[in-house]
TIBADO-106704 format. One record per residue (C-alpha): x, y, z. Coordinates in nm, 4 decimals. Example, Ala and Ser with C-alpha at 12.3 -4.5 7.8 and 13.67 -1.06 7.14 Angstrom:
        c1        c2        c3
    1.2300   -0.4500    0.7800
    1.3670   -0.1060    0.7140
***
This chain:
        c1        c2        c3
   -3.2981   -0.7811   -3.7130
   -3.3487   -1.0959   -3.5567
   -3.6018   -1.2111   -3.7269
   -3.4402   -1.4192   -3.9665
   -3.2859   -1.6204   -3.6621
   -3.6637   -1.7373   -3.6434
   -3.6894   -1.8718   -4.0005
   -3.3923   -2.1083   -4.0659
   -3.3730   -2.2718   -4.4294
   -3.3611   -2.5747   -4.2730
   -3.2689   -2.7642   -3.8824
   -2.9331   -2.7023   -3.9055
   -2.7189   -2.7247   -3.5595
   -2.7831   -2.5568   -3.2821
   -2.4929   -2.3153   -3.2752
   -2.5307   -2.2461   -3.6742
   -2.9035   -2.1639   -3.8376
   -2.9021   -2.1469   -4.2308
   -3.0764   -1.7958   -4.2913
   -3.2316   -1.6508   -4.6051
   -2.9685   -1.4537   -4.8408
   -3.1199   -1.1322   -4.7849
   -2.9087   -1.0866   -4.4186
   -2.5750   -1.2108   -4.6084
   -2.6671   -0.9301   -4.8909
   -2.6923   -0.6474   -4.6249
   -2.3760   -0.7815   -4.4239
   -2.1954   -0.7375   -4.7707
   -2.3207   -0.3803   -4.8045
   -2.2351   -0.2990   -4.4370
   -1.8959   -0.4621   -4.4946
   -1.8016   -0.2693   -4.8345
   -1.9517    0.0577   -4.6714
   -1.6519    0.0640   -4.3736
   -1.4533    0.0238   -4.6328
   -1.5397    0.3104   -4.8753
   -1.5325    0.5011   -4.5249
   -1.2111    0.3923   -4.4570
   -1.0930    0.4994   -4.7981
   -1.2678    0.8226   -4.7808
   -1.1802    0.9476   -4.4756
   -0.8756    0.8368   -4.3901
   -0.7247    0.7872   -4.0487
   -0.9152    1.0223   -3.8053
   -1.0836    0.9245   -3.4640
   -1.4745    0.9897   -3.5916
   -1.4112    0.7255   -3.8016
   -1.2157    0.4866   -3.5486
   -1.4825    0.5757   -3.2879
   -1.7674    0.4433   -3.5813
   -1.6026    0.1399   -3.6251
   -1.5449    0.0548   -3.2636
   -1.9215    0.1073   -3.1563
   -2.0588   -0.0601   -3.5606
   -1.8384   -0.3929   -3.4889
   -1.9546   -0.4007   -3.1087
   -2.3087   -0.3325   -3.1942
   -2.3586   -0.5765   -3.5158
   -2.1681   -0.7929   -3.3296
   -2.4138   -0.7857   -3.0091
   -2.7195   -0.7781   -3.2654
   -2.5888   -1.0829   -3.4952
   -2.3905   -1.3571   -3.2636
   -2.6706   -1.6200   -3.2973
   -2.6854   -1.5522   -3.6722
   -2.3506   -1.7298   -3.8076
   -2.3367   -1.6249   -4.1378
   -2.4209   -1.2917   -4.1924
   -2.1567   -1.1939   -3.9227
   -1.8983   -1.4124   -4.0247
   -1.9705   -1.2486   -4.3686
   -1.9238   -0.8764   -4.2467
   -1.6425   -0.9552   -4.0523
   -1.4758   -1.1673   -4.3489
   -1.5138   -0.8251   -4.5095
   -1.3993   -0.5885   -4.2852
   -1.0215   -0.7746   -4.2823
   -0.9964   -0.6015   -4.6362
   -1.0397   -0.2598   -4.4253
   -0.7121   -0.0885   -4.5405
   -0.6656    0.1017   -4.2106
   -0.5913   -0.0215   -3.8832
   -0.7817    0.1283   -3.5833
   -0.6836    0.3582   -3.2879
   -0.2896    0.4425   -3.2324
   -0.1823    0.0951   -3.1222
   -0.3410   -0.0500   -3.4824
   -0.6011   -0.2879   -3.4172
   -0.7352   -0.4928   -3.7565
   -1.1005   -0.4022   -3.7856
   -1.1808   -0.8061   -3.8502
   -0.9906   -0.8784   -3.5145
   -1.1522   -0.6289   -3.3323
   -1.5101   -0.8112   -3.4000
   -1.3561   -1.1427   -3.2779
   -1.2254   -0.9906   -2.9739
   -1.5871   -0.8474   -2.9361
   -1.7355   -1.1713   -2.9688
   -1.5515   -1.3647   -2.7750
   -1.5881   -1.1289   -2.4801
   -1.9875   -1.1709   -2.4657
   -1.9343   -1.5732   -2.5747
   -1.6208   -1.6628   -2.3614
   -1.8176   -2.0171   -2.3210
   -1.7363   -2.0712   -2.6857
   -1.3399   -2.0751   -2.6307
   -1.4325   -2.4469   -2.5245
   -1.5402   -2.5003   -2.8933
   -1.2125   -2.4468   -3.0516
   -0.9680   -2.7510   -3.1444
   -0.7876   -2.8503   -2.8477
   -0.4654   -2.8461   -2.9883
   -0.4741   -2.4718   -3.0167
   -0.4891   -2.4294   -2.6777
   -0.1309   -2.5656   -2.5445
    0.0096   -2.3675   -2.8593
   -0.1243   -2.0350   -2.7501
   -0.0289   -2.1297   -2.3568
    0.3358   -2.1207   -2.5393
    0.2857   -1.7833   -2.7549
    0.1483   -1.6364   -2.4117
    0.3946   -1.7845   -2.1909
    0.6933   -1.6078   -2.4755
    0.5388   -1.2664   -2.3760
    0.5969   -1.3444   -1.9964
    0.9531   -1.4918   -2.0173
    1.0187   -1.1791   -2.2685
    0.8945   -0.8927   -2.0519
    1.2810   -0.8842   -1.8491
    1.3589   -0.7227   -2.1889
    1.1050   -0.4814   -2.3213
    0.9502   -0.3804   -2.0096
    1.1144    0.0116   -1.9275
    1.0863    0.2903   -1.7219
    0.7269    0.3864   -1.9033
    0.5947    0.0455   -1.7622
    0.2746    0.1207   -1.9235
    0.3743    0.2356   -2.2491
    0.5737   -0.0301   -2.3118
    0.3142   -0.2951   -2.1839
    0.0341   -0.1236   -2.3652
    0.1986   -0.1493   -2.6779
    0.3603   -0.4928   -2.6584
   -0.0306   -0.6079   -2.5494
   -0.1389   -0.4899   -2.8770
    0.0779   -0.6400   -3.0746
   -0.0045   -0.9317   -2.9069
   -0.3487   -0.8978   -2.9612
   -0.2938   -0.8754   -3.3623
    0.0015   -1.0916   -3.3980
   -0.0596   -1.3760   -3.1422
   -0.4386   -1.3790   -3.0103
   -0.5594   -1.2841   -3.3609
   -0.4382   -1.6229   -3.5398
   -0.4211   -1.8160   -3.2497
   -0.7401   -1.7826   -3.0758
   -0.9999   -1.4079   -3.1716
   -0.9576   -1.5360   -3.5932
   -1.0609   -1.9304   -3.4891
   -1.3371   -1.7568   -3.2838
   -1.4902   -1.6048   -3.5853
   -1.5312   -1.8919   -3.7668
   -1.5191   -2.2237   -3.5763
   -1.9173   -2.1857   -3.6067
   -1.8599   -2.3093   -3.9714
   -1.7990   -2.6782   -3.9271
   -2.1361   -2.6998   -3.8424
   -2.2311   -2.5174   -4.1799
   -2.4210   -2.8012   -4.4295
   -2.4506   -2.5053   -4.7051
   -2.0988   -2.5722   -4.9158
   -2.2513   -2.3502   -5.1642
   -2.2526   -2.0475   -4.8862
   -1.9548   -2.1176   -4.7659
   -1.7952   -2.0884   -5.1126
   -1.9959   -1.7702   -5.1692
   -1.8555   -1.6479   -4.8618
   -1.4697   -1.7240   -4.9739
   -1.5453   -1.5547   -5.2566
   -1.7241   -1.2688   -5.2178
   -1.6541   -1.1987   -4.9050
   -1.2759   -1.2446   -4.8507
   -1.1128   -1.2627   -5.2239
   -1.3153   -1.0243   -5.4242
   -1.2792   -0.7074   -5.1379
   -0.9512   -0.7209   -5.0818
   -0.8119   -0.7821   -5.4930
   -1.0446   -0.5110   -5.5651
   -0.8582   -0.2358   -5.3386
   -0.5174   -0.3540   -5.4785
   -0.5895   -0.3177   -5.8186
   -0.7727    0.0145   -5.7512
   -0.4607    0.1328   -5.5876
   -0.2440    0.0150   -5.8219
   -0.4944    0.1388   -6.1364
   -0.5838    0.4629   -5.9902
   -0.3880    0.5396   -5.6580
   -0.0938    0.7964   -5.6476
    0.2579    0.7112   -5.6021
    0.3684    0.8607   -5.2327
    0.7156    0.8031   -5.2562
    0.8522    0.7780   -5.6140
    1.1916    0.9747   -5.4803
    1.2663    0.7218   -5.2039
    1.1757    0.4283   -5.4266
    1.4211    0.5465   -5.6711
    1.7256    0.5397   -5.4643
    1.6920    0.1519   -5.4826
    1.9778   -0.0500   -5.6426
    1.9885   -0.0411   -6.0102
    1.6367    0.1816   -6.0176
    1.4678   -0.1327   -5.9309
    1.1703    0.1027   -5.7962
    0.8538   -0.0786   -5.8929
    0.9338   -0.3001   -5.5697
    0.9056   -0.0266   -5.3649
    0.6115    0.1678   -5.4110
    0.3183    0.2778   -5.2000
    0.0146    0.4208   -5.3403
   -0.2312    0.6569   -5.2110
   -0.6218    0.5432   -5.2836
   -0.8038    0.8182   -5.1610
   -0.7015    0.9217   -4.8231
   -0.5230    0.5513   -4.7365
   -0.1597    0.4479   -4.8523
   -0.1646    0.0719   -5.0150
    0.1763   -0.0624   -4.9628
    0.3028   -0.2091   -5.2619
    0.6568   -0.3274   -5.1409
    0.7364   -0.6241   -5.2866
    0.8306   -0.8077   -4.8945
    0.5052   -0.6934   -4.7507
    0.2367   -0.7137   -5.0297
    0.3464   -1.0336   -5.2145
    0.2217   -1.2802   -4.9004
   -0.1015   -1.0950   -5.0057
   -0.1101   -1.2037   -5.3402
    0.0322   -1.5292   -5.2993
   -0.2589   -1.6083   -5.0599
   -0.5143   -1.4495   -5.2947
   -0.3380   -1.6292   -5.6372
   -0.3838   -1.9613   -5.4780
   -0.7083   -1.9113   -5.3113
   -0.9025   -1.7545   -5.6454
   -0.6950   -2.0532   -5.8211
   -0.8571   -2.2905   -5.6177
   -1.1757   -2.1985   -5.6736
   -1.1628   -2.1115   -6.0588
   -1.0111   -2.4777   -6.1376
   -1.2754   -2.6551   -5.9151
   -1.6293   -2.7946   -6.0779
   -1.8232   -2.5310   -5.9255
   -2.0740   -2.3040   -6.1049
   -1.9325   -2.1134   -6.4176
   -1.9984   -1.7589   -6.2973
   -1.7544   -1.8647   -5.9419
   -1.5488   -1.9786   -6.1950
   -1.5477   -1.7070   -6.3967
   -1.4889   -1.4369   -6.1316
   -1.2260   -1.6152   -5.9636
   -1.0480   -1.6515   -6.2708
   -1.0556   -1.2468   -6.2851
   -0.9221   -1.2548   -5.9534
   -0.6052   -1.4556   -6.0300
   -0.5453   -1.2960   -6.3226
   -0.5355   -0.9526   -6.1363
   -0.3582   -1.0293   -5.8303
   -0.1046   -1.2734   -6.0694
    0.0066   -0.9520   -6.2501
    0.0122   -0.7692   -5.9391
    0.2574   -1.0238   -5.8433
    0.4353   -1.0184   -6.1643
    0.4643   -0.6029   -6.1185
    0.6328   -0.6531   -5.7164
    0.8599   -0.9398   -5.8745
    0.8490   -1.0894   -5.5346
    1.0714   -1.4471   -5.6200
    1.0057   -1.5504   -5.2691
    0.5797   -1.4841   -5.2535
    0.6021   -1.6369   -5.6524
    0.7549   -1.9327   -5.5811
    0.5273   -1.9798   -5.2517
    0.2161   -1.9162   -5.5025
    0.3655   -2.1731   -5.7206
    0.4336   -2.4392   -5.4441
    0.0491   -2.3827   -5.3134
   -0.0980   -2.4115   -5.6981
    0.1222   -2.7035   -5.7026
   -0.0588   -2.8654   -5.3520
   -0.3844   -2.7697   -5.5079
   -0.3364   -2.9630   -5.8351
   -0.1692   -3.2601   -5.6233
   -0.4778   -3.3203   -5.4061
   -0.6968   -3.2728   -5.7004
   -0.5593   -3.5582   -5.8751
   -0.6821   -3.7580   -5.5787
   -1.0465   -3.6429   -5.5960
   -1.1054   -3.5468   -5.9337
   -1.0718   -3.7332   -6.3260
   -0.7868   -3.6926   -6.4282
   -0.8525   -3.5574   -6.7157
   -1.0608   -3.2393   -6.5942
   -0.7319   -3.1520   -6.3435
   -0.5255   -3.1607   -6.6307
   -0.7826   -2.9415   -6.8610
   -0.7890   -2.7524   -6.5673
   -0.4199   -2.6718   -6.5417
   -0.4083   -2.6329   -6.8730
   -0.6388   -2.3370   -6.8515
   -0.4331   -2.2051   -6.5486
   -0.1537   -2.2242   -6.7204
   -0.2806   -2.0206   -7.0363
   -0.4097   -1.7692   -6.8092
   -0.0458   -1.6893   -6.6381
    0.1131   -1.6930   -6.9540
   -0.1390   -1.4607   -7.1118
   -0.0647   -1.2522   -6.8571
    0.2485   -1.1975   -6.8516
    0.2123   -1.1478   -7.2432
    0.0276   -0.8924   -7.2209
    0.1998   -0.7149   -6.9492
    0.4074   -0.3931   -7.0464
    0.7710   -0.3800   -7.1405
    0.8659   -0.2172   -6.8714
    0.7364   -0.4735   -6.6657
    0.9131   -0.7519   -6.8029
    1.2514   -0.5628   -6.8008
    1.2333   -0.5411   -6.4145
    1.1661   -0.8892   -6.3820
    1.5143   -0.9598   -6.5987
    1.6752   -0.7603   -6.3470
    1.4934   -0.9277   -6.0644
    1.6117   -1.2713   -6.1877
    1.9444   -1.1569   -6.2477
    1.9751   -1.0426   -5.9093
    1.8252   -1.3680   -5.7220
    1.9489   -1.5940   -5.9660
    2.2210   -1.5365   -6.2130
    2.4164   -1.3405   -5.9235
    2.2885   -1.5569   -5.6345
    2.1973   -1.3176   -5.3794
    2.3000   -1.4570   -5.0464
    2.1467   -1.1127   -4.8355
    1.8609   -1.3522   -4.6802
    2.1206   -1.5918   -4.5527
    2.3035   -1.2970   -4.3420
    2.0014   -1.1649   -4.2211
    1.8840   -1.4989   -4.0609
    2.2319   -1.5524   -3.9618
    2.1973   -1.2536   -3.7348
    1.8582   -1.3233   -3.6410
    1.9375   -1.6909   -3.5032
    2.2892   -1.4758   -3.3382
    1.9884   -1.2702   -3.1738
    1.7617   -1.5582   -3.0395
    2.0994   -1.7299   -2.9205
    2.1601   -1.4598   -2.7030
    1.8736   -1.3507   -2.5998
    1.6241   -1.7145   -2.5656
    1.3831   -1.5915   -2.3488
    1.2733   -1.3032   -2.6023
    1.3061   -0.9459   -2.6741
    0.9705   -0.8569   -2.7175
    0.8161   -0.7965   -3.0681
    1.0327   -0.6596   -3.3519
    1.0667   -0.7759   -3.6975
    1.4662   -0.6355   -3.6946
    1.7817   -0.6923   -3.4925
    2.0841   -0.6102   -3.4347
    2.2830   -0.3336   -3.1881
    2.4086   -0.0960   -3.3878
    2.2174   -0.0724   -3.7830
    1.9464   -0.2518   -3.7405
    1.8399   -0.4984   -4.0272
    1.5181   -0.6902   -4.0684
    1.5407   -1.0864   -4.0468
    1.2798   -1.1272   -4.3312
    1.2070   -1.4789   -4.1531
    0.8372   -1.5202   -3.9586
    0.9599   -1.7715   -3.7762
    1.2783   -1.6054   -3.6681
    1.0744   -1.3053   -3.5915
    0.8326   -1.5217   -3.3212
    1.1565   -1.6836   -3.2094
    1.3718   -1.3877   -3.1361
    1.0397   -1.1745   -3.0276
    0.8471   -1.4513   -2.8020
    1.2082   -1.7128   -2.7337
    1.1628   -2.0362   -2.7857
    0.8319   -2.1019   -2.6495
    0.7333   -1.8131   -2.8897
    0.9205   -1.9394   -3.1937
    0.7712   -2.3178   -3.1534
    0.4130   -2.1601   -3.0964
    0.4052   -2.0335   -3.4351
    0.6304   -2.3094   -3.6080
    0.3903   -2.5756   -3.4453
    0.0485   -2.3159   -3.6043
    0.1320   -2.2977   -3.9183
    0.2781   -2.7279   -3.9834
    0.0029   -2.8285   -3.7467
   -0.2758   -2.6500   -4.0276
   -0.0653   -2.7612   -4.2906
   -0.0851   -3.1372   -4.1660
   -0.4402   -3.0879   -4.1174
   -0.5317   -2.9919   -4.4801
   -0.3636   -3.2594   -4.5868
   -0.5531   -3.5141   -4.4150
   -0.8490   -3.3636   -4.5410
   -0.7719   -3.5688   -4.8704
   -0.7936   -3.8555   -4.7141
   -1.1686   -3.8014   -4.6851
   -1.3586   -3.8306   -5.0336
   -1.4603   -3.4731   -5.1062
   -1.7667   -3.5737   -5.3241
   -1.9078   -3.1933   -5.2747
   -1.7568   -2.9592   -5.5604
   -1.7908   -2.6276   -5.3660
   -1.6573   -2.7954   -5.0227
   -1.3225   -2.9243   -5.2023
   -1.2868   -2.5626   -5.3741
   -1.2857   -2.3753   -5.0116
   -1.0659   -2.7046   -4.8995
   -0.8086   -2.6832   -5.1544
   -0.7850   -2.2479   -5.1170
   -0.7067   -2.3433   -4.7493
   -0.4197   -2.5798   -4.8921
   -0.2818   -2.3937   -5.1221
   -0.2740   -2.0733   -4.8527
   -0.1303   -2.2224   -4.6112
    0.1071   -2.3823   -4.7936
    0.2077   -2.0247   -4.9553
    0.2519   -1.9484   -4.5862
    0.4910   -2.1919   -4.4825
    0.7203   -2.1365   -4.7605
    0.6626   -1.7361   -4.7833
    0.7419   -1.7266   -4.4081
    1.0667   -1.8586   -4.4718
    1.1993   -1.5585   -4.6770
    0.9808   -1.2505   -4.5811
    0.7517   -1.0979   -4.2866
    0.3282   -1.1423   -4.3292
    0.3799   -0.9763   -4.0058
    0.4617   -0.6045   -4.1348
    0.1261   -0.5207   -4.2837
   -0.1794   -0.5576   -4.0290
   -0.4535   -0.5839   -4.3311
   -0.2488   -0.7990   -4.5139
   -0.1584   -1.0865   -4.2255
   -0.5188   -1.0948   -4.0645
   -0.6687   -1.1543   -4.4234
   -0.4239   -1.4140   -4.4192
   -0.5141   -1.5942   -4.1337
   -0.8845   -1.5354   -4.2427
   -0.8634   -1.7311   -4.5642
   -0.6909   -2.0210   -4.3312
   -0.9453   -2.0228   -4.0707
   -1.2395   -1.9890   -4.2815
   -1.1256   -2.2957   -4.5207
   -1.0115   -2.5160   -4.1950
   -1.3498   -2.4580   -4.0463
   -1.5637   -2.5086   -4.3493
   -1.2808   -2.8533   -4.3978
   -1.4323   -2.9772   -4.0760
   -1.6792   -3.2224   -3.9961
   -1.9570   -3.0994   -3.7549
   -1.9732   -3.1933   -3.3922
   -2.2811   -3.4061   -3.4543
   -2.1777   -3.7714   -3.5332
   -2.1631   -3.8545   -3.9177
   -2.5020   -3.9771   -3.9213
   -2.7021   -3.6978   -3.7270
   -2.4777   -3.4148   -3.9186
   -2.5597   -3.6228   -4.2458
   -2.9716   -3.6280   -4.1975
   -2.9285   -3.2748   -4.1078
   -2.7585   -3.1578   -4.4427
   -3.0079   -3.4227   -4.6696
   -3.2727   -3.1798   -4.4963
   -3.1472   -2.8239   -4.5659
   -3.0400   -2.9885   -4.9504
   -3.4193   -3.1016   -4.9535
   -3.5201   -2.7600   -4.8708
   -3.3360   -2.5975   -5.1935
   -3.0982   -2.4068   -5.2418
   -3.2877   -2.0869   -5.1897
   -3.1441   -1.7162   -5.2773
   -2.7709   -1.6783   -5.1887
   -2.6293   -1.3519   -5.2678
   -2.2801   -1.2546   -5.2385
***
């Protein structure tokens, strides 16, 4: 297998050889294989055991070969089961992998991210005089894990998988590789579950105020459950709606077009079906960052053809969508608006009465309270109370700090097509995130917040420039464009 590190398309960098498509074709079969597995088998340790020793192994075989690895692993994150009892994401578990045999590389990442997760690590210390027990290893074996999925995943094991891409000069890859590998897996599981799973709990969904049950469903796709509630799954398909959007209003080629367009339609209904107001208006607020920065690198006439198309497509459908459908969205709207629900405001009103009292941290939990305990629907509450204040500012400082950073990105002329698609899904993502975050938890769902975090990375990476000065980086992309574009699979 390592021949192809041998025969690069073209110079490239030192730390990132251009290979022929054929390796990116058989990560993407290797990728979509774990997760027909997954789906097949279900939870059971054969399987977990497979995984560990295939990410460990293709990890070992591939860490000088950039891109098919990043591609398997971007795949993998749509792995709807989470491994071994404490849960570790399958797409984390590579990074943590890789960054044990490359622990030289942590010097790579931006430097900024380094005093933030001194903070997020420094919350778990300060925190432990409250969740540490008599089972002193229990409890610190399964506070380290969620610290390995909810802190070390997007703060330092997800950067680790794809800092390698800034010195990427293939836009046209990396685009492939937002598509195929991190969009199309996961939208294609949802609507399978949705299309073909079985509802698991149709009694407890039921029970919900007014019969509002299409909120609250989970679905079984062969032996995995797809949770469909509304809090959990619409960060999902915010993130996906504004990342496919990206890509399907951008001048890239029509058959990326095309399939992202497929992909927004899909995961906009999905949306529609959840009637998730606070993961709809995030999506709208990130379509609305995308179309702002377009206007400052595109004609203005093909952003406004372009949102005219977008627009056509959400209204078409929600026209076509059944009546039953729209019905629970009247009710939805009537609840948040016409009677203007208030429940998030008490929730966060107890979660700040939490972190007041306790500023050092409580350890991870998404709920609070002494006696009934109710969640704070509020990520940045939930890193506050969990991790105190160190915690709470970690995260805060993550997700404005990215959100600052895509923005300056525009500052830059994007003259490359594919590179301001993949720059503009990081925008709009991210910016989904920072309002989403604000009403609900990414946190709950494992899958859901590491693909997440993947779509950031991957976009801030490919956003980049190189480490090579301008001019060096620049000779070395004229070459690899000289060389063609050769073969480039999905």
């Amino acid at each position: 297998m390592n021949e192809h590190a041998k025969k690069p398309r073209a110079a490239g960098t030192p730390d990132f050889q251009e290979v022929r498509g054929k390796w990116s074709l058989i990560a993407f079969l290797l990728g979509m294989a774990v997760i027909a597995a997954a789906i097949v088998l279900g939870r059971c340790y054969p399987l977990y055991i497979a995984v560990v020793l295939f990410s460990a192994l293709m990890t070992l075989l591939w860490q000088k070969a950039p891109r098919p690895w990043i591609s398997l692993v971007s795949i993998l994150a749509a792995t709807p089961i989470a491994l071994l009892r404490q849960q570790f994401s399958c797409n984390v578990l590579c990074g943590f992998w890789f960054t044990l045999i490359n622990l030289r590389y942590l010097a790579r990442l931006p430097r900024w991210i380094y005093p933030l997760t001194g903070l997020a690590l420094l919350g778990l210390v300060t925190s432990s005089i409250n969740w540490l027990d008599d089972n002193a290893i229990g409890s610190a074996m399964r506070q380290g894990a969620l610290l390995l999925n909810f802190v070390l995943a997007p703060f330092l094991l997800l950067p680790m998988i794809y800092f390698r891409l800034e010195q990427s000069c293939d836009s046209r890859a990396n685009l492939q590789g937002l598509l195929f590998c991190l969009i199309v897996p996961s939208t294609l599981i949802l609507v399978a579950a949705k299309l073909f799973g079985t509802v698991t709990n149709a009694w407890e969904a039921s029970m919900h105020i007014q019969s509002i049950a299409e909120g609250f469903l989970r679905y079984r796709l062969g032996r995995v459950v797809v949770n469909f509630l509304r809090t959990e799954v619409g960060f999902i398909l915010a993130a996906l709606i504004c990342a496919s959007a990206a890509v399907a209003v951008s001048q890239v080629g029509t058959r990326y077009r095309l399939l992202a367009g497929a992909c927004l339609a899909s995961n906009a209904f999905l949306l529609l079906v959840t009637a998730s107001f606070g993961s709809g208006l995030a999506s709208f607020c990130g379509l609305a960052a995308i179309f702002h920065t377009q206007f400052r690198t595109v004609r203005g006439i093909k952003v406004l053809a372009s949102f005219a198309a977008l627009s056509c497509l959400l209204v078409l459908t929600y026209a076509l969508s059944p009546p039953s459908m729209k019905g629970y969205l009247e009710k939805r709207y009537e609840h948040h608006v016409t009677n203007a629900d208030t429940d998030r405001l008490a929730l966060w009103g107890r979660g700040v009465d939490s972190f007041l009292e306790h500023p050092e941290g409580v350890g991870w939990t998404l709920s609070v309270g002494e006696g009934e305990k109710t969640y704070m629907h509020n990520d940045y509450l939930v890193y506050a109370v969990s991790y105190g204040i160190t915690g709470g500012l970690a995260y805060l400082s993550l997700v404005f700090g990215l959100l600052i950073s895509f923005f300056q990105v525009r500052q830059r002329a994007v003259a490359d097509p594919c590179a301001l698609a993949v720059q503009l899904a990081g925008l709009g993502v991210i910016v989904a995130v920072a309002v989403n975050s604000m009403t609900d938890h990414m946190t709950e769902n494992r899958w859901y917040f590491t693909l997440i975090w993947s779509l950031v990375w991957y976009s801030y990476f490919c956003s980049r420039p190189g480490k090579p000065g301008p001019a060096r980086r620049g000779v070395r992309c004229a070459a690899l464009l000289a060389d063609g574009p050769g073969p480039h699979p999905p």
